[in-house]
TORKOL-4160 file (C-alpha; in steps of 0.2 Angstrom, whole numbers, padded with zeros to 4 digits, m for minus):
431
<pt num="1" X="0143" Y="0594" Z="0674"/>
<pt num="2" X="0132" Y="0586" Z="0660"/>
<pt num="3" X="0134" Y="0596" Z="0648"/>
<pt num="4" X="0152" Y="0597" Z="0652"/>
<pt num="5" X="0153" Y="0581" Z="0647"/>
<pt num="6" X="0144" Y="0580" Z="0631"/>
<pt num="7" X="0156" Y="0592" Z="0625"/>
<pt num="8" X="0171" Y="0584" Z="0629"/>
<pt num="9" X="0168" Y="0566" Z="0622"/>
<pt num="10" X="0172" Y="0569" Z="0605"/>
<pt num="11" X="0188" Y="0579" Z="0609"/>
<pt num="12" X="0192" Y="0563" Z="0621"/>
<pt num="13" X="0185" Y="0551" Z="0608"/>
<pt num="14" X="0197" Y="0559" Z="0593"/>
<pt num="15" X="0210" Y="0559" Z="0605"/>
<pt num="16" X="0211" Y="0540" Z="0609"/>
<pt num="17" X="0202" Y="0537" Z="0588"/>
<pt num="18" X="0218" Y="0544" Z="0582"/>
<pt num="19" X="0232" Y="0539" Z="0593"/>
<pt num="20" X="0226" Y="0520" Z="0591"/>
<pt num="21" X="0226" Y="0524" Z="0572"/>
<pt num="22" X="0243" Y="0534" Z="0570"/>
<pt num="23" X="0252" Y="0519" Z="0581"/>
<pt num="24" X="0244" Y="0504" Z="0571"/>
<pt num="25" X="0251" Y="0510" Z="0556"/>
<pt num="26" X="0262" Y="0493" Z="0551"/>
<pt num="27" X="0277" Y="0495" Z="0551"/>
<pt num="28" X="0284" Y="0481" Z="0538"/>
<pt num="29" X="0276" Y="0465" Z="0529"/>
<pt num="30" X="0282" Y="0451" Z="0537"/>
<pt num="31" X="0284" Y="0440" Z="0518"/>
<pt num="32" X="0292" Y="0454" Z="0513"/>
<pt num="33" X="0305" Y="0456" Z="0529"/>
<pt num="34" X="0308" Y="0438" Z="0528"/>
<pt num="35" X="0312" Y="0439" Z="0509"/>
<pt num="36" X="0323" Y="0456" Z="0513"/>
<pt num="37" X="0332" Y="0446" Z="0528"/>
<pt num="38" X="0333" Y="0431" Z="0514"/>
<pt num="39" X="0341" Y="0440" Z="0500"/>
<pt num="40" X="0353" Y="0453" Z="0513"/>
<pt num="41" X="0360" Y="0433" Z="0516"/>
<pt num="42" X="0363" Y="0428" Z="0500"/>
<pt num="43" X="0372" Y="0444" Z="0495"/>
<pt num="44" X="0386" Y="0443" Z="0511"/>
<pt num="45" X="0387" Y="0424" Z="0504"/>
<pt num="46" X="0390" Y="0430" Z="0487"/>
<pt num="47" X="0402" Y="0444" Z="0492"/>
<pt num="48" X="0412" Y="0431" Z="0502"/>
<pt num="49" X="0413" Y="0419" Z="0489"/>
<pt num="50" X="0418" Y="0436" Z="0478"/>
<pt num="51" X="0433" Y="0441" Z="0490"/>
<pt num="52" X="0438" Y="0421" Z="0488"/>
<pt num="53" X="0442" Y="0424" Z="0468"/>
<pt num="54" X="0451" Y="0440" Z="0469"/>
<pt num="55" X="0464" Y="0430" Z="0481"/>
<pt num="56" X="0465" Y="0417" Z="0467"/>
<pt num="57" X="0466" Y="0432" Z="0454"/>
<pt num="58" X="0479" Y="0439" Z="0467"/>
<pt num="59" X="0489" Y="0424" Z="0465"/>
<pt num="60" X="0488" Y="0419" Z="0447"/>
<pt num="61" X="0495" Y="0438" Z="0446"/>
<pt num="62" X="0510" Y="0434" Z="0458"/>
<pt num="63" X="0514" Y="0420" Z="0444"/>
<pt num="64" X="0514" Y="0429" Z="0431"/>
<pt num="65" X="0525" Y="0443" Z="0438"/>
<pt num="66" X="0537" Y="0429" Z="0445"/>
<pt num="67" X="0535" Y="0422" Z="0424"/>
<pt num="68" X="0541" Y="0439" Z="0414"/>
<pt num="69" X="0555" Y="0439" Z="0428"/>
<pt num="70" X="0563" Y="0420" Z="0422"/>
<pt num="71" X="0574" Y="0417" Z="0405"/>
<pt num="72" X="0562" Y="0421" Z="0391"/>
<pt num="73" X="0559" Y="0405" Z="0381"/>
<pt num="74" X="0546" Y="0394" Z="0372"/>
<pt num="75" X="0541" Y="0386" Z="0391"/>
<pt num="76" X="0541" Y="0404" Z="0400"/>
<pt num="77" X="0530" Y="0409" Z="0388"/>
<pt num="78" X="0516" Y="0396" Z="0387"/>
<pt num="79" X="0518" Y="0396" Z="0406"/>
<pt num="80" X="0512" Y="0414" Z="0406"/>
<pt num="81" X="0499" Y="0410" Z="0394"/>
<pt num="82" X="0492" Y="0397" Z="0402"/>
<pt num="83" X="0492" Y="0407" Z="0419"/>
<pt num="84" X="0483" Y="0422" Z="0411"/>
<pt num="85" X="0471" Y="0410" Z="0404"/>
<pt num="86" X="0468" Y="0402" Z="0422"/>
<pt num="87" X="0467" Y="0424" Z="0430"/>
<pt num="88" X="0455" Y="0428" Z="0417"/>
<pt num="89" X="0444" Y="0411" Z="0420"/>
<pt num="90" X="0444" Y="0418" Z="0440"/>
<pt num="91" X="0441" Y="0435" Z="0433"/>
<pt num="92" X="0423" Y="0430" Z="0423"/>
<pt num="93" X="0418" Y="0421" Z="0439"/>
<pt num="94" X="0422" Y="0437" Z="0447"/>
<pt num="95" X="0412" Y="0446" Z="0435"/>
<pt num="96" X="0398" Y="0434" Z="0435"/>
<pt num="97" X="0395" Y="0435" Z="0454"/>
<pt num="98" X="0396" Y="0454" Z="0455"/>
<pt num="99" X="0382" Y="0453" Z="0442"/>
<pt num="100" X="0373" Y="0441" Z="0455"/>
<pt num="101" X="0374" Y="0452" Z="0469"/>
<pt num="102" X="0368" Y="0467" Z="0457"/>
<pt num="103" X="0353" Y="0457" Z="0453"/>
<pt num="104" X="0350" Y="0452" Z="0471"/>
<pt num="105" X="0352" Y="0469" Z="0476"/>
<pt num="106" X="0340" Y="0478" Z="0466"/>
<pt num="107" X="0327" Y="0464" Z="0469"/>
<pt num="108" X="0331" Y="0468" Z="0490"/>
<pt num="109" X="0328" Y="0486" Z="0486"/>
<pt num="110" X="0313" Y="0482" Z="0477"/>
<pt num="111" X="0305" Y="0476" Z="0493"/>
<pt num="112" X="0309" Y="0489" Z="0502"/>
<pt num="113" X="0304" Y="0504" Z="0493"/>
<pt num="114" X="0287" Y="0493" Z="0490"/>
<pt num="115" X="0287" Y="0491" Z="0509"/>
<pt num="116" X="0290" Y="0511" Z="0512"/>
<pt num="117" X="0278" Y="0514" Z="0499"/>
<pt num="118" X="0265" Y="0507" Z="0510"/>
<pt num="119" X="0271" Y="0514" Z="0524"/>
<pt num="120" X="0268" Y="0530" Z="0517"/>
<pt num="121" X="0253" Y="0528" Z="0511"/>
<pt num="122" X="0246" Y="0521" Z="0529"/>
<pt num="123" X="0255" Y="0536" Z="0538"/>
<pt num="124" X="0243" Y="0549" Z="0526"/>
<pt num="125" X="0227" Y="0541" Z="0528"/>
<pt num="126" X="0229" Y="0540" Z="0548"/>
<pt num="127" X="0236" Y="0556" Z="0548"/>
<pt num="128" X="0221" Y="0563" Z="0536"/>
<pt num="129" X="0209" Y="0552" Z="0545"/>
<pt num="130" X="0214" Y="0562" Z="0561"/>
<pt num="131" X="0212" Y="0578" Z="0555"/>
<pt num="132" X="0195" Y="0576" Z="0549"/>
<pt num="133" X="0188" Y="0567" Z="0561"/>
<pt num="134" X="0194" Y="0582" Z="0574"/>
<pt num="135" X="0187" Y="0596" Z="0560"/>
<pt num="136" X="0169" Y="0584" Z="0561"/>
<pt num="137" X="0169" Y="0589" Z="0579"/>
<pt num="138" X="0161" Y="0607" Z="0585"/>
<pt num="139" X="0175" Y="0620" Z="0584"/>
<pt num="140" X="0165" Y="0628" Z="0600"/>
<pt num="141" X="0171" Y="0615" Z="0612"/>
<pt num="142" X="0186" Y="0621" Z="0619"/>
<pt num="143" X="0177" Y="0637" Z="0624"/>
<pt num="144" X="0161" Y="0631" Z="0628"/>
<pt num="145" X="0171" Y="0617" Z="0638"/>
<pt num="146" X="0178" Y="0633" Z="0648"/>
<pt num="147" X="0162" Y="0642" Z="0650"/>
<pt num="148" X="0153" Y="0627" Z="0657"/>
<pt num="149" X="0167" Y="0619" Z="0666"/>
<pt num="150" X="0166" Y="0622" Z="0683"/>
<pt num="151" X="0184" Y="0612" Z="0687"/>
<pt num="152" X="0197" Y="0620" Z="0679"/>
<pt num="153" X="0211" Y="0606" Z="0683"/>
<pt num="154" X="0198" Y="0592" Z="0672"/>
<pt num="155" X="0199" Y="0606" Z="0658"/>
<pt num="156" X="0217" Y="0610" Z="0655"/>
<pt num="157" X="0217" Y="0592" Z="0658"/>
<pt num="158" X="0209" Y="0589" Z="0643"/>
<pt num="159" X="0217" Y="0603" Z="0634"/>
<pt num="160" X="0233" Y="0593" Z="0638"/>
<pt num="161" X="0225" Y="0578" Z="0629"/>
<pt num="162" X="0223" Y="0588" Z="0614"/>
<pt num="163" X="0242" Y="0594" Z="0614"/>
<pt num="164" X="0249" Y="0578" Z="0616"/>
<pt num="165" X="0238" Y="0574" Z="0601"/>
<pt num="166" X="0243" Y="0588" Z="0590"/>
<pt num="167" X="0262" Y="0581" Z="0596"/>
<pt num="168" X="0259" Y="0564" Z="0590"/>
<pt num="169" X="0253" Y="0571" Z="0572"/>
<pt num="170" X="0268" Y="0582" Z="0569"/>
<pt num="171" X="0280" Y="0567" Z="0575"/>
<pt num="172" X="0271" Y="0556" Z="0563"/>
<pt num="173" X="0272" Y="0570" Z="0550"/>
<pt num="174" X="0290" Y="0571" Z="0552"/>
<pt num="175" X="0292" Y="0551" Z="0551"/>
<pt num="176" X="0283" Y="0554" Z="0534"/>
<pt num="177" X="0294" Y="0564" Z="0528"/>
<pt num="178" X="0308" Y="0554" Z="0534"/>
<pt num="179" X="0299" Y="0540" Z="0525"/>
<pt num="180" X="0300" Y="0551" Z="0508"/>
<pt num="181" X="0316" Y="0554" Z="0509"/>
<pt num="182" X="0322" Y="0537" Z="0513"/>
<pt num="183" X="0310" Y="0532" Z="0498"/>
<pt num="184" X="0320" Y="0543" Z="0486"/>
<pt num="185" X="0337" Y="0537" Z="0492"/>
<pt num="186" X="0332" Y="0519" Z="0488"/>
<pt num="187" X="0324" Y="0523" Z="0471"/>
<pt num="188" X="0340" Y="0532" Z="0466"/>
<pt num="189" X="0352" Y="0517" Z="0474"/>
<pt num="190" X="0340" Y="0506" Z="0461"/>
<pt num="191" X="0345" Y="0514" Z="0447"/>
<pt num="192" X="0363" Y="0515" Z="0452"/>
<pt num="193" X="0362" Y="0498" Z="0451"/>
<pt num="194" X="0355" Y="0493" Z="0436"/>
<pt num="195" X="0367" Y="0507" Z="0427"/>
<pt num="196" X="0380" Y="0494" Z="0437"/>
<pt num="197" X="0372" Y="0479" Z="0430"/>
<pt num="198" X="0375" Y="0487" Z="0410"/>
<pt num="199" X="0391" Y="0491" Z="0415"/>
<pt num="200" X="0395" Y="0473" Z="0421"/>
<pt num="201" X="0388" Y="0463" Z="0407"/>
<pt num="202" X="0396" Y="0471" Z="0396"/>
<pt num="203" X="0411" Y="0467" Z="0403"/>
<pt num="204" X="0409" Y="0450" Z="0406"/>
<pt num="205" X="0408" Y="0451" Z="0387"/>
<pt num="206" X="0422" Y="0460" Z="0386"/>
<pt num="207" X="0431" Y="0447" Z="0396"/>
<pt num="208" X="0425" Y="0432" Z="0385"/>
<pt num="209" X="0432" Y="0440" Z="0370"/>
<pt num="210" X="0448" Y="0440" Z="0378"/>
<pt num="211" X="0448" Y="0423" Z="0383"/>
<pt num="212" X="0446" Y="0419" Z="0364"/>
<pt num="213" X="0462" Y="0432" Z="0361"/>
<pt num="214" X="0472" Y="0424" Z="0371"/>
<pt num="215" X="0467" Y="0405" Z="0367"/>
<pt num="216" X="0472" Y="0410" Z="0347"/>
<pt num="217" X="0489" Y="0417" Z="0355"/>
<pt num="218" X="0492" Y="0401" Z="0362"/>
<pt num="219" X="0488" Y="0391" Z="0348"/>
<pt num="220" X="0497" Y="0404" Z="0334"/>
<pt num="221" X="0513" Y="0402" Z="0347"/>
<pt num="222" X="0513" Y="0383" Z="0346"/>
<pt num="223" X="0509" Y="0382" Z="0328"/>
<pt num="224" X="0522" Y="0394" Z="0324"/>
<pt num="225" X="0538" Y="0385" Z="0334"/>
<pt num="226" X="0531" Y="0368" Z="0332"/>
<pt num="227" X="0534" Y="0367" Z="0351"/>
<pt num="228" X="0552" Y="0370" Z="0348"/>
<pt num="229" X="0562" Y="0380" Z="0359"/>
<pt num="230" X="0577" Y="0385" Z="0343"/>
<pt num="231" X="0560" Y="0389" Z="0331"/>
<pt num="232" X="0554" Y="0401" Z="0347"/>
<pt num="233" X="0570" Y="0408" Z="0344"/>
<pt num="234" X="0572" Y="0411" Z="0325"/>
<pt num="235" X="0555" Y="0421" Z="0328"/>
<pt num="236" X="0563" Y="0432" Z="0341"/>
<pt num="237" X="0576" Y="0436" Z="0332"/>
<pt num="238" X="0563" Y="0438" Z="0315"/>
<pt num="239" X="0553" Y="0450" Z="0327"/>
<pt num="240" X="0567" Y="0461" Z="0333"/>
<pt num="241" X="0573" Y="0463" Z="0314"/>
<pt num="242" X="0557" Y="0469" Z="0310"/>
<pt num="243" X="0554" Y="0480" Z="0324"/>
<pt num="244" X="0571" Y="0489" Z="0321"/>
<pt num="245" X="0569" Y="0490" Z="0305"/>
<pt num="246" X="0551" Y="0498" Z="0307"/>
<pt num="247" X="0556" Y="0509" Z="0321"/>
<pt num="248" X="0569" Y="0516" Z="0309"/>
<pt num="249" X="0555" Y="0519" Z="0294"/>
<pt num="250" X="0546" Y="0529" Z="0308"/>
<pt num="251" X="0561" Y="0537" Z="0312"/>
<pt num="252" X="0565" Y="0544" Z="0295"/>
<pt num="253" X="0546" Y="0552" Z="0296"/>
<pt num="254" X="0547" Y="0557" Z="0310"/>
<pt num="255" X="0561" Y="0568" Z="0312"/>
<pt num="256" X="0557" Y="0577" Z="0294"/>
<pt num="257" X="0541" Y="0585" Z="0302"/>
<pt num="258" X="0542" Y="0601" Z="0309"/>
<pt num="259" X="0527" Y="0607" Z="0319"/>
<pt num="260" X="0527" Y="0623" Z="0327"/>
<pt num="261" X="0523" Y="0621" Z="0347"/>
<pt num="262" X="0519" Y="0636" Z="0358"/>
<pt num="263" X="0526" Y="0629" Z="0376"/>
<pt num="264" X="0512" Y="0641" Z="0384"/>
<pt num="265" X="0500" Y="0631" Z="0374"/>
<pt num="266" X="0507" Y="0615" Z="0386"/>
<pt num="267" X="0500" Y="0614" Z="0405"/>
<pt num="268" X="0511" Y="0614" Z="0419"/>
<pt num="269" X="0522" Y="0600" Z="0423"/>
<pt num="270" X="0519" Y="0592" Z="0442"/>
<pt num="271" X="0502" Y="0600" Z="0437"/>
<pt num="272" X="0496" Y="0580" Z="0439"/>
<pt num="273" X="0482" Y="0588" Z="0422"/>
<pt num="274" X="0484" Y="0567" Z="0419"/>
<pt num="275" X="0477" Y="0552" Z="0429"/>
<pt num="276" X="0486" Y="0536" Z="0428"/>
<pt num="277" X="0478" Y="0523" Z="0415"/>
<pt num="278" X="0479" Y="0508" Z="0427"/>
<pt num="279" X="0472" Y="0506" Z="0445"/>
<pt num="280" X="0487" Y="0496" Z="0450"/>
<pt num="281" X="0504" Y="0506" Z="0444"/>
<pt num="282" X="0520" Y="0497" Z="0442"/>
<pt num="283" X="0532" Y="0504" Z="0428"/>
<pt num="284" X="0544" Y="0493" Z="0419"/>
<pt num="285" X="0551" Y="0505" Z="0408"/>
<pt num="286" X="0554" Y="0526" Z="0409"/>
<pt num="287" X="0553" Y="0539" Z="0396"/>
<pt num="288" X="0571" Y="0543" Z="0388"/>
<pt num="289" X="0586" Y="0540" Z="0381"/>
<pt num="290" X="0588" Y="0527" Z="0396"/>
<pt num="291" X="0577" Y="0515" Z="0404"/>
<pt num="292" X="0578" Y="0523" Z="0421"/>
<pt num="293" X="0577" Y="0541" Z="0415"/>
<pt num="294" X="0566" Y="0551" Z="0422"/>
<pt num="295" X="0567" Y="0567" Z="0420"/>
<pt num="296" X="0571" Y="0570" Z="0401"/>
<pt num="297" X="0561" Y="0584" Z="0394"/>
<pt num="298" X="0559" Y="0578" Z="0376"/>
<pt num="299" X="0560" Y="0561" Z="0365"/>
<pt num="300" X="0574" Y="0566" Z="0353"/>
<pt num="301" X="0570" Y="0548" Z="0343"/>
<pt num="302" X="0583" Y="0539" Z="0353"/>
<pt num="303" X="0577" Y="0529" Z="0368"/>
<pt num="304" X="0560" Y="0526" Z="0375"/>
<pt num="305" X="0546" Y="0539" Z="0367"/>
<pt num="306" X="0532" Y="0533" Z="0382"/>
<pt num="307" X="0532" Y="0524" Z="0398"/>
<pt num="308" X="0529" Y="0504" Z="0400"/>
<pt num="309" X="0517" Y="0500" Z="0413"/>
<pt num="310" X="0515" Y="0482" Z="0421"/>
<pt num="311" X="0499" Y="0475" Z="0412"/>
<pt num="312" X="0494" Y="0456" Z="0412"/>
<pt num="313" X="0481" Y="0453" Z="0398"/>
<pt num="314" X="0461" Y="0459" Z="0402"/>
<pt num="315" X="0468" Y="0475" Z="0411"/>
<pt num="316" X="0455" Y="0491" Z="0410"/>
<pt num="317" X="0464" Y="0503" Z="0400"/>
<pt num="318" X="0456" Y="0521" Z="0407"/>
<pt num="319" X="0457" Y="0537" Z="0398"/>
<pt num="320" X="0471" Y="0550" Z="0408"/>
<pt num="321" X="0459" Y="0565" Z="0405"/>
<pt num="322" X="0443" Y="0570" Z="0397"/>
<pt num="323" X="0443" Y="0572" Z="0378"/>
<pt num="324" X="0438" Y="0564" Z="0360"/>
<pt num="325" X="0445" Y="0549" Z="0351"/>
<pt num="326" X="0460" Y="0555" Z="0339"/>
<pt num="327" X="0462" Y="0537" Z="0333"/>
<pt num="328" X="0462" Y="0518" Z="0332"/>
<pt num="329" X="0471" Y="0504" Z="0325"/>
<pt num="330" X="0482" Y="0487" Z="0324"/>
<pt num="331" X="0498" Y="0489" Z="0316"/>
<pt num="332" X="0497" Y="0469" Z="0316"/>
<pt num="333" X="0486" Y="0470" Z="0302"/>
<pt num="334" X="0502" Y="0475" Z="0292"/>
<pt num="335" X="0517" Y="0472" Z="0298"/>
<pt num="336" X="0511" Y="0458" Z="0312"/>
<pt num="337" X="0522" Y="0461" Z="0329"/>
<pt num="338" X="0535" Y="0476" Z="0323"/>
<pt num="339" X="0526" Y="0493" Z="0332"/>
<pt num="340" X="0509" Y="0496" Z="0345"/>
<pt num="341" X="0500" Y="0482" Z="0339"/>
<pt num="342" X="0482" Y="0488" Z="0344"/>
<pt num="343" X="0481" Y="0507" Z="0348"/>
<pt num="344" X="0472" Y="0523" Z="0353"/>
<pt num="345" X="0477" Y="0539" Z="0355"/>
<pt num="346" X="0465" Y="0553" Z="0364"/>
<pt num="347" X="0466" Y="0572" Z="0362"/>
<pt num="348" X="0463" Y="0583" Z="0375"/>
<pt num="349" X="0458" Y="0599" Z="0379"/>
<pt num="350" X="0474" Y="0603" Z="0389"/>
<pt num="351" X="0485" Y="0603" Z="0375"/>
<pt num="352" X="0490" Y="0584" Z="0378"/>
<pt num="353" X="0485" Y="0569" Z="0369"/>
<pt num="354" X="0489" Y="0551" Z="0375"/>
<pt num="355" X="0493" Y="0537" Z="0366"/>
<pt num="356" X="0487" Y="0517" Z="0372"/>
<pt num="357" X="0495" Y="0503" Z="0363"/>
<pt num="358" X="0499" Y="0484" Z="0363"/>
<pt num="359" X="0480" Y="0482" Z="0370"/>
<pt num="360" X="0470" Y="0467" Z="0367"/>
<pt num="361" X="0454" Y="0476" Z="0366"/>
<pt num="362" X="0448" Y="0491" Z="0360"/>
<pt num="363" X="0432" Y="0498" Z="0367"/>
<pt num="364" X="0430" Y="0514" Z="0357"/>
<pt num="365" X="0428" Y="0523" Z="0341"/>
<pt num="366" X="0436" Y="0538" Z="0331"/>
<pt num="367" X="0426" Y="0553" Z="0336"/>
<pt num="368" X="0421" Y="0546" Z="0354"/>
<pt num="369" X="0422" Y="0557" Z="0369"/>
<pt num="370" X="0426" Y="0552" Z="0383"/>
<pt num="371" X="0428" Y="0557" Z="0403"/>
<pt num="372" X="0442" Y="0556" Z="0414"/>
<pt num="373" X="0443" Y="0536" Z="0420"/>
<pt num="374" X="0432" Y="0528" Z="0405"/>
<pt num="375" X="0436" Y="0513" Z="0399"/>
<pt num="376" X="0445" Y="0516" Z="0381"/>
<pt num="377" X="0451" Y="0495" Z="0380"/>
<pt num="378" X="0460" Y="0482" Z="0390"/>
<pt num="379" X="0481" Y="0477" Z="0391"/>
<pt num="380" X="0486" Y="0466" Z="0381"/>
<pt num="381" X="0502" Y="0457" Z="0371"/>
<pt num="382" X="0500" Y="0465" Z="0352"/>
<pt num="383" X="0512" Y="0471" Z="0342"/>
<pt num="384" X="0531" Y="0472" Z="0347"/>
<pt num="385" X="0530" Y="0466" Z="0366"/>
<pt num="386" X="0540" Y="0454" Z="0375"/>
<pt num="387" X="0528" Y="0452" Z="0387"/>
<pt num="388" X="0509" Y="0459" Z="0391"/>
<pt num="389" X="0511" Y="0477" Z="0396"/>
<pt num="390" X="0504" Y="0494" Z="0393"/>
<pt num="391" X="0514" Y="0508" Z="0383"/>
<pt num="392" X="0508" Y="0525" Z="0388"/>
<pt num="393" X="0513" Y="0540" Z="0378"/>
<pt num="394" X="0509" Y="0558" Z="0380"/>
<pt num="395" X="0510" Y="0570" Z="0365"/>
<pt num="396" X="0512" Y="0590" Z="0363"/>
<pt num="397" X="0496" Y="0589" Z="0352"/>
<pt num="398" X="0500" Y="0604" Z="0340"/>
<pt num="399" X="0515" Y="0591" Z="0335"/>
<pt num="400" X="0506" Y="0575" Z="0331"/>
<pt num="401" X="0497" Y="0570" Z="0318"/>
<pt num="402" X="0488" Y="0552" Z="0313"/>
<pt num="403" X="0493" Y="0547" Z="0298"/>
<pt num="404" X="0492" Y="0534" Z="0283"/>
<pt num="405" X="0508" Y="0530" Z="0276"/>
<pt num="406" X="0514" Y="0514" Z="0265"/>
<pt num="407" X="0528" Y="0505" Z="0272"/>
<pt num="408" X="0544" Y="0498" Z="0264"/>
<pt num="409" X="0546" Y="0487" Z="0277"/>
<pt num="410" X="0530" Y="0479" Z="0277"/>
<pt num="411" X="0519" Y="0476" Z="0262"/>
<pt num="412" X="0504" Y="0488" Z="0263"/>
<pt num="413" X="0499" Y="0505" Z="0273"/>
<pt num="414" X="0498" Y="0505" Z="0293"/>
<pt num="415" X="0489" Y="0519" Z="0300"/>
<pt num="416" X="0498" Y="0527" Z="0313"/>
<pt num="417" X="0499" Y="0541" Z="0327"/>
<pt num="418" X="0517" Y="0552" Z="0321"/>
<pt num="419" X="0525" Y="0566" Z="0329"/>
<pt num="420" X="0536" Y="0579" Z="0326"/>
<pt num="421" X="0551" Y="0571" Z="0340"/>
<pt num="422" X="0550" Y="0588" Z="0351"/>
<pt num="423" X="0532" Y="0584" Z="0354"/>
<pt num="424" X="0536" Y="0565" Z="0363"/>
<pt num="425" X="0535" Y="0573" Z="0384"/>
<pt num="426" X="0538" Y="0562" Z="0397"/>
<pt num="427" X="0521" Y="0557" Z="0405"/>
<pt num="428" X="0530" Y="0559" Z="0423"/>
<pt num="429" X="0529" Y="0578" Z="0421"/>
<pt num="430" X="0511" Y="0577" Z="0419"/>
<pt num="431" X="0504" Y="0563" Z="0430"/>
């Protein structure tokens, strides 16, 4: 019985060594849980106070739309103005807390990961502690134990306390693992973030910039009409002349080019090859020789060449597909208010290309490629608009071409996206 029991204290002794250990592993810092618990607060506040300014966004939006529906004059129009100016204030304060809670957030996850760290490490030294101490003991014991034991019942008794040891390790190396994985899902969340917190900065720069555009609108608008409802007027009216009479220098071109297009070279129509530009749709104004058409298979350079989509300044304008940057510009720079104003058309690799215009932003360059839903600019009021909208065309690309060409209207050359008038398709077929 004495020998017995010299064999079976070290089995007994790793036993109860090793549970204590495994079990004291800590399971959090309690600085760092408090701090977790601190910042977890801060960012539900932040959110809150977020949701807050999208309902004032919301609202400023409601204005606006109720604005572009009353009389268009000189009041109407610096109503809209300084509504947009007031949504686009809302919209930084938006911006600025999101990049707040992006801060908070990856200093939360900071913690954490710090705490699993150590929680890892812990876990492999008691588990690693464990096994070596049970290797230290004589590898004989169990069988030794059996020879000498005279009560069988105290042996498997003790063999049972071994069991439940081994059980204890794999649990613990399972929790490891879990602990890995949790680990790596936190680190990856973490650079999720800061990839967010690039992407939010540099919109909030964006959204200053815009702020300036449509400050200088407002001034330019009150400079020009001398706060005068009949000089508003005479500017319309100065507009629209100019517009027509550049439309119909575009025109001219434009029907005098003859560009061979292979239809099996076109995708499918109700294909959907093309995702909306906007988050939020609302047409004003259909493809065709009427407003409302919507089913006109070609532009025959009467009518609509695109689609109108409701737009209030400082909108994200996103790329409909995948594909490369065909082209910039700002007819403004040459004939000020007559055509797109600021534009981009995109190429892509479906046999489409899309054209973005009367932006107030333009966020990429000629050669640029781009993925489905980037960011190619924001809405905006340039060139011929009546109000802040985007005009979305979609091309046969084997019929347009960009072009330079010197205007008789206007004094100097405007750079241009031009089309043979059988390549202008209606953007319903294909979104």
């Amino acid at each position: 019985m004495t020998n017995r029991k010299k064999i079976c204290t070290p089995i007994l002794i790793v036993f109860l060594w090793s549970v204590t250990t495994l079990f004291a592993v800590p399971r959090l810092d309690v600085a760092h849980a408090s701090r977790i618990e601190e910042l977890r607060s801060k960012i539900t506040e932040k959110n809150s106070q977020i949701k807050q300014l999208e309902a004032e966004m919301a609202e400023s939006q409601r204005k606006i739309n109720e604005l572009e529906t009353e009389k268009n004059n000189l009041q109407t129009a610096i109503k809209v103005l300084d509504t947009t100016r007031k949504k686009l204030g809302t919209d930084i304060a938006v911006t600025e807390k999101r990049i707040e809670v992006a801060n908070l957030s990856i200093e939360k996850l900071a913690f954490e990961i710090s705490d699993k760290g150590m929680r890892i490490k812990n876990q492999k030294e008691a588990i690693a502690g464990s096994i070596r101490r049970m290797n230290e003991t004589d590898r004989q014991s169990f069988v030794e134990l059996f020879l000498t034991n005279n009560d069988l019942s105290e042996f498997w008794g003790d063999v049972e306390s071994l069991r439940q040891f081994q059980n204890s390790v794999r649990e613990h190396v399972t929790e490891l693992n879990n602990l890995k994985v949790d680990l790596e899902t936190k680190m990856a969340e973490v650079e999720r973030k800061r990839r967010e917190l690039i992407t939010l900065k540099a919109k909030l720069a964006d959204q200053k910039k815009i702020v300036e555009y449509n400050k200088r609108e407002k001034d330019v608008l009150l400079k020009t009409t001398k706060n005068k409802e009949s000089e508003y007027r005479k500017i319309l009216a100065e507009k629209t002349a100019l517009r027509d009479a550049f439309e119909q220098e575009m025109l001219e071109y434009e029907s005098a080019l003859q560009f061979e297009i292979d239809p099996a070279k076109l995708p499918r129509t109700g294909s959907g090859v093309l995702s909306w530009p906007l988050d939020g749709v609302f047409i004003t104004q259909h493809f065709g020789n009427t407003s409302f058409s919507k089913s006109a298979p070609v532009y025959n350079g009467r009518g609509h060449n695109g689609i109108d989509l409701r737009a209030s300044v400082g909108t994200p304008v996103k790329a409909a597909a995948g594909g490369r940057v065909a082209g910039t510009g700002d007819t403004d720079n040459v004939c000020p208010g007559a055509s797109y104003g600021k534009w981009i058309v995109v190429t892509h690799d479906n046999g489409l290309s899309t054209l973005y215009a009367h932006l107030s932003l333009i966020k990429v360059s000629e050669g640029q490629t781009l993925s489905r839903g980037d960011v190619v600019g924001y809405s905006g009021n340039t060139g011929y608009s009546t109000g802040p909208h985007l005009h979305f065309t979609v091309y046969a690309t084997q019929g347009m071409r960009i072009v330079d060409l010197k205007s008789r209207v206007c004094s100097g050359t405007y750079r241009l996206p031009m089309a043979d008038l059988k390549a202008y398709l209606n953007p319903l077929l294909y979104l």
